[in-house]
VMD Tcl script that draws the C-alpha trace (Angstrom):
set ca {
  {15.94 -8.57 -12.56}
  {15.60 -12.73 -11.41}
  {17.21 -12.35 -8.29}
  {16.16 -15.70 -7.28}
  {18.60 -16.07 -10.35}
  {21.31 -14.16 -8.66}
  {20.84 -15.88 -5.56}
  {22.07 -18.86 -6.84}
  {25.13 -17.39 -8.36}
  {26.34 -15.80 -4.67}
  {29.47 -16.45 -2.82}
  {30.31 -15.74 0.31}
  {34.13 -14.64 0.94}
  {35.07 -14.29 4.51}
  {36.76 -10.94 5.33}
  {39.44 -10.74 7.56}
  {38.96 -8.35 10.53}
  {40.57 -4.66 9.57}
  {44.24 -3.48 11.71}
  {44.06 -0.34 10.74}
  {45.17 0.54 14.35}
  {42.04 0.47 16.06}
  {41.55 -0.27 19.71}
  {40.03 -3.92 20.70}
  {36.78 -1.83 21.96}
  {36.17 0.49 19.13}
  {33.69 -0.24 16.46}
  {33.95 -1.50 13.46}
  {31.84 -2.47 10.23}
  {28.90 -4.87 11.25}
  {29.71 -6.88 7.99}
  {31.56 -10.41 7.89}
  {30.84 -11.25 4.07}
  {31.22 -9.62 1.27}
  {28.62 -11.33 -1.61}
  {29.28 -11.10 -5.09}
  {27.58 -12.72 -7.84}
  {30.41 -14.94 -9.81}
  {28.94 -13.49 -13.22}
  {29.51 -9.49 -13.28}
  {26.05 -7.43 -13.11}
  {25.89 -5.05 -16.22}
  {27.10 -1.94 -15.63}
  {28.34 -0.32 -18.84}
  {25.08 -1.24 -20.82}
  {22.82 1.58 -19.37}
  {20.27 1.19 -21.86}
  {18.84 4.56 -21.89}
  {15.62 5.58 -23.63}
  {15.37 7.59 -27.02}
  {14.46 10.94 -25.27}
  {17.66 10.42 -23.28}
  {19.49 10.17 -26.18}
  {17.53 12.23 -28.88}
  {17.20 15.92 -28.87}
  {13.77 17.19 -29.97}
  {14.06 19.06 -33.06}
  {13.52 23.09 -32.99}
  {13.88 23.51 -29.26}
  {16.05 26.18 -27.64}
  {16.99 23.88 -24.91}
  {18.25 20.51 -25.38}
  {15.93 17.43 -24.58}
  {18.61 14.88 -24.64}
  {22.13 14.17 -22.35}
  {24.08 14.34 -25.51}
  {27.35 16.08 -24.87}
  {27.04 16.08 -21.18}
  {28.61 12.66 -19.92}
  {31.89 13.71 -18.08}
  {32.95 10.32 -18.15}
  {37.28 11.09 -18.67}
  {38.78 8.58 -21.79}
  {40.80 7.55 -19.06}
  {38.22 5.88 -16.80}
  {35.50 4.74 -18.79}
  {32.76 2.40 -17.17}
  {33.94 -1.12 -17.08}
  {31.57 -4.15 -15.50}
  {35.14 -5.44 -13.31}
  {35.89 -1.46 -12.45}
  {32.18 -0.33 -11.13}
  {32.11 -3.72 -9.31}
  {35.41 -3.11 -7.44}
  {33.64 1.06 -6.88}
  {30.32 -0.60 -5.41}
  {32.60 -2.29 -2.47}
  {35.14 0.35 -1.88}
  {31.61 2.87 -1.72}
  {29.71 0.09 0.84}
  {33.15 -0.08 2.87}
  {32.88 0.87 6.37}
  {37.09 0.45 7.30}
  {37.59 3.18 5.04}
  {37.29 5.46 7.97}
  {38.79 6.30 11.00}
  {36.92 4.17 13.69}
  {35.48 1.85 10.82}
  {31.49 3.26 11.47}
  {31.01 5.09 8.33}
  {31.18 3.97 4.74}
  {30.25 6.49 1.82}
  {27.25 4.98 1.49}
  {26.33 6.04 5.10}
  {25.85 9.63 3.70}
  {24.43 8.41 0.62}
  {22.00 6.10 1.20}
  {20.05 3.84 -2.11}
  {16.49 3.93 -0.68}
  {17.02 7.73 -0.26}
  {17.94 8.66 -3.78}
  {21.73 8.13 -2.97}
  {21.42 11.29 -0.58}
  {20.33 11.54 3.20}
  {16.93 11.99 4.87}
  {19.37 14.08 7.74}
  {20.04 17.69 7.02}
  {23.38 17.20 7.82}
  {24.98 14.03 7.96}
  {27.25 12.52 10.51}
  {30.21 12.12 10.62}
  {32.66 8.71 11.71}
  {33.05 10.48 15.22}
  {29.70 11.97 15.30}
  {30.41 15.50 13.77}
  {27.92 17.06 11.32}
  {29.08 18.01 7.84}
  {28.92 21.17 6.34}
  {26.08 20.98 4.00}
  {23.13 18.38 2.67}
  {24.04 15.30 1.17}
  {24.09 16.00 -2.42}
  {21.96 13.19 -4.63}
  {24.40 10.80 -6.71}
  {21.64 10.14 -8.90}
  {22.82 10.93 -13.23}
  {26.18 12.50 -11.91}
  {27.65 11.51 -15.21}
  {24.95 14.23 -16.87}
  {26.76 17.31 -16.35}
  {29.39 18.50 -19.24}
  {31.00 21.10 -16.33}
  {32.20 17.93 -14.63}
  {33.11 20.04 -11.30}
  {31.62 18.41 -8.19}
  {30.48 19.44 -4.41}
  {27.77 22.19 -4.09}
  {30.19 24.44 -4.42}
  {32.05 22.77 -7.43}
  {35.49 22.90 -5.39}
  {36.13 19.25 -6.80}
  {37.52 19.62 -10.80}
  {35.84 16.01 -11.44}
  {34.51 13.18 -10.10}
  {37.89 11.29 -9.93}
  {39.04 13.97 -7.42}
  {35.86 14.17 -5.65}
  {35.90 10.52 -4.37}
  {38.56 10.49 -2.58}
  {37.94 14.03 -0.70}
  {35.16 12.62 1.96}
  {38.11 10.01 3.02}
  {40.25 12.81 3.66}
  {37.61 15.25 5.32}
  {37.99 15.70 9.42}
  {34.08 15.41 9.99}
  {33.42 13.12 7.60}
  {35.53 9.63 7.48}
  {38.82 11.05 8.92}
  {41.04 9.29 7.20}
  {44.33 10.54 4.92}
  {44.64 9.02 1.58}
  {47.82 6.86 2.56}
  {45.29 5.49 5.50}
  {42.83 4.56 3.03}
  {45.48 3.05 0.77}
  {46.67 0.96 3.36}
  {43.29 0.27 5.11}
  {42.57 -1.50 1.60}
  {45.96 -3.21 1.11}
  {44.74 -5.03 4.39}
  {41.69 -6.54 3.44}
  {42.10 -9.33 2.10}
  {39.18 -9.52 -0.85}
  {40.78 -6.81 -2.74}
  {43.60 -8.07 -4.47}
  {41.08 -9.64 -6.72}
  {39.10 -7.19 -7.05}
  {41.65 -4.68 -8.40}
  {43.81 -7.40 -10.54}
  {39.72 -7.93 -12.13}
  {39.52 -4.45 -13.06}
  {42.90 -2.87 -13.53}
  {44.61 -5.93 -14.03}
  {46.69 -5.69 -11.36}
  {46.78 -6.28 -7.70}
  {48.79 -3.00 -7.10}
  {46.53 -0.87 -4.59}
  {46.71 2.69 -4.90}
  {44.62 5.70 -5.15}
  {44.10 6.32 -8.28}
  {42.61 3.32 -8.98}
  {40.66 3.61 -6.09}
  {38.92 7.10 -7.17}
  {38.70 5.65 -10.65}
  {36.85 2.63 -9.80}
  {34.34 4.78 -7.28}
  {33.73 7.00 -9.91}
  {32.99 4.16 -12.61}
  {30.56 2.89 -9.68}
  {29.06 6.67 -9.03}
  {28.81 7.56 -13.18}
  {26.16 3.97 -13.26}
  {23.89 5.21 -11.20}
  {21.35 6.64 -13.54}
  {17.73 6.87 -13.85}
  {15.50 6.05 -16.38}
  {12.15 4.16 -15.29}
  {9.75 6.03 -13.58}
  {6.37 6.97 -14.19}
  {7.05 10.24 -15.89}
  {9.57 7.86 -18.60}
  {6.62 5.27 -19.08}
  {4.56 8.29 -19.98}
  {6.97 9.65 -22.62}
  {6.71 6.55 -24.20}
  {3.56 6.99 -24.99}
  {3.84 10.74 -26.53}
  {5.77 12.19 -29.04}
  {7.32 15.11 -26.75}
  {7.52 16.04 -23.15}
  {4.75 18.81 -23.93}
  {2.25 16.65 -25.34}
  {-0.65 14.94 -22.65}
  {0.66 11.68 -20.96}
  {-1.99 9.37 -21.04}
  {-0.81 7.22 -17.82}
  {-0.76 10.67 -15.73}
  {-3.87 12.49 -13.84}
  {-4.83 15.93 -15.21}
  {-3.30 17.17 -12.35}
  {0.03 15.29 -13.55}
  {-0.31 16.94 -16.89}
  {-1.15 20.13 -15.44}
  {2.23 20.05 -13.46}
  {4.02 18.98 -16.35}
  {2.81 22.01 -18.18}
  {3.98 24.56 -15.66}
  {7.48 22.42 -15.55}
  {7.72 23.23 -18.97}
  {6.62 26.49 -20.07}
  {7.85 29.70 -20.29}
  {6.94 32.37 -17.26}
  {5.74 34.61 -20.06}
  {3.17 31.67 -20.90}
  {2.05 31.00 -17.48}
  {4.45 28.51 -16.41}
  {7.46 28.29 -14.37}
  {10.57 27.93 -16.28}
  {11.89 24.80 -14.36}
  {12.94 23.31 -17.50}
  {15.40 25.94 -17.95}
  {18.18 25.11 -14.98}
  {16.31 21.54 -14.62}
  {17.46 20.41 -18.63}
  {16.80 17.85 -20.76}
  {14.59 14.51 -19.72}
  {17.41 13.84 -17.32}
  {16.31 17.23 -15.69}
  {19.95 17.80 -15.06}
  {21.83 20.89 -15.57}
  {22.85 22.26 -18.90}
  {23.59 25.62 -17.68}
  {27.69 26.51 -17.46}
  {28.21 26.33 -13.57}
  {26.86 27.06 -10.55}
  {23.32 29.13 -10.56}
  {21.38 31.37 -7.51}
  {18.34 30.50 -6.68}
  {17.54 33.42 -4.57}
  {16.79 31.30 -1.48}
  {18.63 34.11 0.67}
  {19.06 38.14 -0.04}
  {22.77 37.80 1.09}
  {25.41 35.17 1.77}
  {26.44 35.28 5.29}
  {27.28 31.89 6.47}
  {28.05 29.82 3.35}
  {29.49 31.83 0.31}
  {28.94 28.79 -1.87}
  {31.08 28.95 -5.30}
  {32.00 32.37 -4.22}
  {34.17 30.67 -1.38}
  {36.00 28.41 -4.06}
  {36.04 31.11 -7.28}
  {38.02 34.87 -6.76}
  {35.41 35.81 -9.35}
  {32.20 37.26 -6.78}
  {29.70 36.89 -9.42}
  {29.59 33.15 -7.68}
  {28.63 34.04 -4.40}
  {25.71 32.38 -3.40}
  {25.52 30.12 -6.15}
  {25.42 26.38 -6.31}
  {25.54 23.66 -8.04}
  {22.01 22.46 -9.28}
  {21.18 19.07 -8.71}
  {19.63 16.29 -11.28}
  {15.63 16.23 -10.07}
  {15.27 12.58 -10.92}
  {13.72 10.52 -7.34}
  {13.57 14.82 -5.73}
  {10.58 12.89 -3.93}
  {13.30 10.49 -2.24}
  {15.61 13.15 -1.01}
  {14.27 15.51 1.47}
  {15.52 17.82 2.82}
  {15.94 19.94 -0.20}
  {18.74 23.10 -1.21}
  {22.08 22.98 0.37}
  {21.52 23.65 3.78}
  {18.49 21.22 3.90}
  {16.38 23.96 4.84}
  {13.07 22.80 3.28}
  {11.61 19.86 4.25}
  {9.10 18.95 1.82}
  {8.62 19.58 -1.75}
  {5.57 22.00 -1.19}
  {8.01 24.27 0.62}
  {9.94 24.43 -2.30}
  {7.66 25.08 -4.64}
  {6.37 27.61 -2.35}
  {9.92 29.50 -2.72}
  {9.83 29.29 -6.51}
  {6.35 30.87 -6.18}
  {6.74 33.71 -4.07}
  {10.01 33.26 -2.08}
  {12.68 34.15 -4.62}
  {14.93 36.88 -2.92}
  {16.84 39.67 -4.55}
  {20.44 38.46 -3.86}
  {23.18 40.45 -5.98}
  {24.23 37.32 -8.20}
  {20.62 36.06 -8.46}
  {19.79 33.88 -11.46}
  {18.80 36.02 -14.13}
  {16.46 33.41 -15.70}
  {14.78 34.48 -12.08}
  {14.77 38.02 -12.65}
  {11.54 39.97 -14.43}
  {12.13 42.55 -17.11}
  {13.26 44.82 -14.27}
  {15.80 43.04 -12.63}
  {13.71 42.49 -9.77}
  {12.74 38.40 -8.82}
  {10.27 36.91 -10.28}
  {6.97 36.31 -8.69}
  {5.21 33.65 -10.18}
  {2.39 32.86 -7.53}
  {1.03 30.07 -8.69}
  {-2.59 29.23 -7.23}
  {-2.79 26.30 -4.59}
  {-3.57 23.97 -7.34}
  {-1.33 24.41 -9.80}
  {1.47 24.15 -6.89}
  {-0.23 20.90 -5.98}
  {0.07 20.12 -9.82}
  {3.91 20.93 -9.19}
  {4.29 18.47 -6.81}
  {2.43 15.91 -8.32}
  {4.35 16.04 -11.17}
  {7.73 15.62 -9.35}
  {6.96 12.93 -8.30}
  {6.37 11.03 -11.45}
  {9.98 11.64 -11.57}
  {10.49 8.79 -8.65}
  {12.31 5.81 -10.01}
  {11.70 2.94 -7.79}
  {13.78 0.65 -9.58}
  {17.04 2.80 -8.70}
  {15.90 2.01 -4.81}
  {15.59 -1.59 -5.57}
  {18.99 -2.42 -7.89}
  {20.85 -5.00 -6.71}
  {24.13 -4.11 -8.45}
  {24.24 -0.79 -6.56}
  {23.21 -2.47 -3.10}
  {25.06 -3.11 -0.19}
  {27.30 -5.81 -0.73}
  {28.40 -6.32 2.49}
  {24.84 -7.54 3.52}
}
mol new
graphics top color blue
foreach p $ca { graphics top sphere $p radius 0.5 }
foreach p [lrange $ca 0 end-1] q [lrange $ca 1 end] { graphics top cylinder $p $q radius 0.2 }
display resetview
């Protein structure tokens, strides 16, 4: 991207200061201007790669994202609608004391997640669980959202963090009105809905249009597959300790790999898989029933909802509850650490029901780690179109 390009094409639009009935002394966003490029940045084009969009013939899994973009026919991806998204998601008056935007919890250079294990909240509360990675949210055919998968879709997700006591403290009429107020919206809205009317609906369907554009696609792993003809064959751009990582991704346990492939599907390394899955990190739920708290059905307690593994190497701390900190630890689990909870994966059970052990040998879990992080897309990091606009 020319951004010396872009740079030329900025405006500045001076914001008016937010009355959402704060006090003179309490903060509020640290932005004046909001800059926007006059021509739209592309974000319906996505341009993926053929082994996004082409499943590899004979496989029992599928290679490709076909079928699994939740994207409703009522809120499809417009260049005016994800525009609008990226400065409602940047927004800092969207919450209660005007400190926290929902890009504070989901931060670009970190994946779209947060380095903290818990993030904090507009009045300096701690939220329940890790910040979840926004990274190819659009690549799961479920469409339910949350670890626990308590939102029905994206739409309805959005505007739950505004609404959360911890989080942004806000209620949804708040938020409404908050935006009403400022006075660079108008445009924005009558742009992508063709209306100035404020409300929130459009408001969760123009953060999800943002949310459903943030995909990746160029890292080393996709220059690599390029190159070969399928994900098993030998990269030539990666080590032999790349390739050797790949391999165990890949294969079967019975064949000496790991299995990751199978809840970590298709070259999105998304989840096909119908819901929520156990990973046996724990041998019972105490604390945090996952699913199992949002579902009557118990065969999802303690399951959650698994995460795309595109920039993992950007978004420590990893699992839920942010409980390891580096990806070693977690291959470590999937090596030796799986526990026997009740409603434990059963691709992570042996022929007796009991968890599998794989114990892979200090260089192949090296190898594991090596090859997640070919997955590391730096140009997701470095896209201007889902920066801060505010800055």
């Amino acid at each position: 991207m020319n951004h010396a390009f872009y740079s030329l094409l900025i405006f500045t639009v001076v914001l008016g200061l937010s009355s959402c009935n704060k006090a003179d002394n309490e903060p509020t966003s640290s932005s004046t201007s909001l800059n926007l490029p006059e021509a739209h940045f592309d974000y319906v084009n996505s341009n993926l790669p053929d082994h996004f969009t082409t499943d590899l013939p004979g496989q029992p899994l599928p290679t490709s994202v076909n079928g699994l973009d939740n994207t409703p026919a009522d809120n499809p991806i417009t260049n005016e609608g994800a525009t609008l998204g990226r400065v409602l998601f940047y927004d800092k008056k969207l919450s209660a004391n005007g400190t926290i935007a929902c890009a504070s919890c989901h931060k670009q250079d970190k994946g779209f997640s947060d380095d903290a294990t818990l993030s904090v909240g507009f009045d300096g509360g701690l939220t329940g669980r890790h910040s979840m990675t926004l990274i190819n949210s659009r690549f799961y055919q479920r469409g339910r959202f949350f670890w626990d998968e308590r939102a029905g879709s994206l739409e309805e997700q959005v505007l739950m963090p505004f609404q959360d006591p911890v989080e942004m403290g806000m209620t949804l009429e708040q938020v409404v009105s908050t935006v009403q107020e400022q006075d660079y919206y108008p445009e924005l809205f009558e742009k992508a809905f063709g209306s100035t009317e404020i409300n929130g609906d459009k408001i969760s369907k123009a953060l999800s249009q943002f949310i459903r554009s943030i995909v990746s696609y160029s890292s080393k792993y996709d220059e690599g597959r390029a190159m070969s003809a399928s994900p098993g064959a030998s990269f030539p751009n990666f080590t032999a300790e790349e390739n050797l990582g790949k391999n165990l991704f890949f294969q079967t346990i019975p064949n000496g790999g790991g299995a990751c492939f199978g809840c970590h599907t298709t070259e999105a390394f998304v989840s096909a898989n119908p819901g929520p899955q156990n990973n046996g990190i724990d041998a019972l739920s105490t604390t945090d029933l996952g699913a199992g708290g949002v579902f009557s059905n118990p065969i999802f307690v303690g399951r959650f909802k698994t995460t795309s593994l595109r920039n993992i190497e950007l978004t420590p701390p990893y699992m839920h509850d942010g409980r390891f900190e580096t990806l070693e630890e977690v291959v470590e689990h999937y090596s030796s650490g799986i526990q026997a909870h009740p409603t434990l994966s059963p691709a992570l059970t042996d022929e007796n029901g009991n968890p599998v052990r794989l114990n892979f040998t200090a260089p192949e879990k090296a190898a594991l780690v090596a090859f997640l992080k070919t997955l590391t897309d730096p140009t997701v990091a470095n896209e201007v179109k889902w920066s801060d606009p505010f800055e």
